[in-house]
C-alpha positions as CSV (number, residue, x, y, z in Angstrom):
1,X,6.1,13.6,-5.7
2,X,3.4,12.6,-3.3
3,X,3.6,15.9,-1.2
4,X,3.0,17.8,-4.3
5,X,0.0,16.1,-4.6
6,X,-1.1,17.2,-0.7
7,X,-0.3,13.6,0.2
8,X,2.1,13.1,3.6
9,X,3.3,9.9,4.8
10,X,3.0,10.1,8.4
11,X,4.3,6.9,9.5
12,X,5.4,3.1,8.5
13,X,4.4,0.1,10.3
14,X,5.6,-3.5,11.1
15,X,5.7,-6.5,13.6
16,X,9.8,-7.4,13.1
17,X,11.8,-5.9,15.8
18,X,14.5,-5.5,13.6
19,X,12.4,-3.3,11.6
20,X,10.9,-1.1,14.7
21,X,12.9,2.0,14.8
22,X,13.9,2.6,11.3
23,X,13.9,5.4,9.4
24,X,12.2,4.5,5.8
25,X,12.3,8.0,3.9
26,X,11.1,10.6,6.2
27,X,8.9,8.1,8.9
28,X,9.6,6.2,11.3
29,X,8.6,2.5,11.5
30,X,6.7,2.0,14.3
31,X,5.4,-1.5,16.0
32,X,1.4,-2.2,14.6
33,X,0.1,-1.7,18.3
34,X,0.7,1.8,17.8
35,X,-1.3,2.3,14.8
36,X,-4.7,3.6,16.7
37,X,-3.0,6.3,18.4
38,X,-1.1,7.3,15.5
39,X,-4.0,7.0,13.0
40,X,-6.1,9.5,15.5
41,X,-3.6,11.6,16.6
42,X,-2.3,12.8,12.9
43,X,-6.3,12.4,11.6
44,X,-5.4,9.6,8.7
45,X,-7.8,8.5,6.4
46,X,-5.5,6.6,4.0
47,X,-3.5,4.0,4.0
48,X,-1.3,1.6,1.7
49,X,-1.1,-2.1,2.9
50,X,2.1,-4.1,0.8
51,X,2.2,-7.1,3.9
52,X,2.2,-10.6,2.8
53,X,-0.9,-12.4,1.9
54,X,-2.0,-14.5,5.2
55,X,-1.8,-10.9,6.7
56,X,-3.5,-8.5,5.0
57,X,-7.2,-9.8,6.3
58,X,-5.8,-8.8,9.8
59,X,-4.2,-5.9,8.6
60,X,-6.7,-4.2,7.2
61,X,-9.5,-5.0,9.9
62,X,-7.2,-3.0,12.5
63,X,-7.1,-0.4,9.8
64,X,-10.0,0.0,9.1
65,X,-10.8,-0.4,13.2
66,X,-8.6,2.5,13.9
67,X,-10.9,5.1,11.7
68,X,-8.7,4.5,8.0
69,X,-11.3,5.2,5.4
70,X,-9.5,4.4,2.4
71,X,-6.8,1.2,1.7
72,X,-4.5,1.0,-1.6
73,X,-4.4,-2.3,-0.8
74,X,-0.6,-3.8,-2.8
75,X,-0.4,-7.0,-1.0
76,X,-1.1,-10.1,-3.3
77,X,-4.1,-10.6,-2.0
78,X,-8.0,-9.4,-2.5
79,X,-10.0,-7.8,0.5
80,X,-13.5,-7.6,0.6
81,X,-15.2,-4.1,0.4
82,X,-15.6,-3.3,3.9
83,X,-18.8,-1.0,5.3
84,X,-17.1,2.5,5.9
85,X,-13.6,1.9,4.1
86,X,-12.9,2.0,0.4
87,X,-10.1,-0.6,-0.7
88,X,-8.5,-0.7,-3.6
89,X,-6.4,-3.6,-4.9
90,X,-3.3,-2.7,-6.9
91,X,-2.3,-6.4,-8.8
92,X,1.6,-5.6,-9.6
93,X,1.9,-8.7,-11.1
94,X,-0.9,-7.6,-13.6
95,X,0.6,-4.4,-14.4
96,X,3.8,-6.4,-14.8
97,X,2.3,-8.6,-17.7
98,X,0.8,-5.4,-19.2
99,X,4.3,-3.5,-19.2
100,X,5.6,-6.9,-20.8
101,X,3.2,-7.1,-23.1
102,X,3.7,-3.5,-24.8
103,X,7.5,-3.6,-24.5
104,X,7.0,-6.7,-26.6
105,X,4.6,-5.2,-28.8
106,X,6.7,-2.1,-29.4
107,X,9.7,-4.3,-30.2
108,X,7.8,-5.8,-32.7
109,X,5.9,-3.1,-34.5
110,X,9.9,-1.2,-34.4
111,X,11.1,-4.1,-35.8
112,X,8.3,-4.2,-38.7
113,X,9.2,-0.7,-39.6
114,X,13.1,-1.1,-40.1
């Protein structure tokens, strides 16, 4: 879906070893070190952070150090607008309330029309 939309996920990224290596979908997951060189050598601009909290600060400085202009930021966790990025925070557990709340909703305005 995102490849119809001109999107390409060009690589995955992560600090386990046991993770290093892997194939996730079509990318590899590479060790964070190599993030710069990736980021400049396929020309990224965009990037999605879904890291635990205590990390994302980190995370996205050495995004946003290696040229990223533009962070969907999933982690639970806010991040400051930075000078020369864009983030935007994606709260799952908020859209999981909302979902909850018109699934109930639903339920009851079906079960008012029976």
């Amino acid at each position: 879906m995102f490849s119809r939309e001109g999107f390409k996920f060009v690589s995955a990224f992560d600090i386990q070893k046991a993770k290093i290596g892997k194939r996730v979908g079509a990318v590899t997951v590479r060790h964070i070190d190599k993030l710069a060189a990736i980021v400049k050598r396929q020309k990224v601009e965009l990037a999605m952070v879904t890291v635990p909290a205590p990390a994302v600060k980190e995370v996205v400085e050495r995004l946003i150090q290696a040229g990223i202009k533009g962070i969907l930021n999933f982690a639970p966790a806010a991040i400051n607008p930075r000078p020369g990025a864009t983030i935007n925070q994606v709260d799952l557990a908020a859209h999981l309330e909302q979902l909850s709340f018109q699934v109930t909703r639903a339920g009851r305005t079906n079960s008012q029309r029976r």
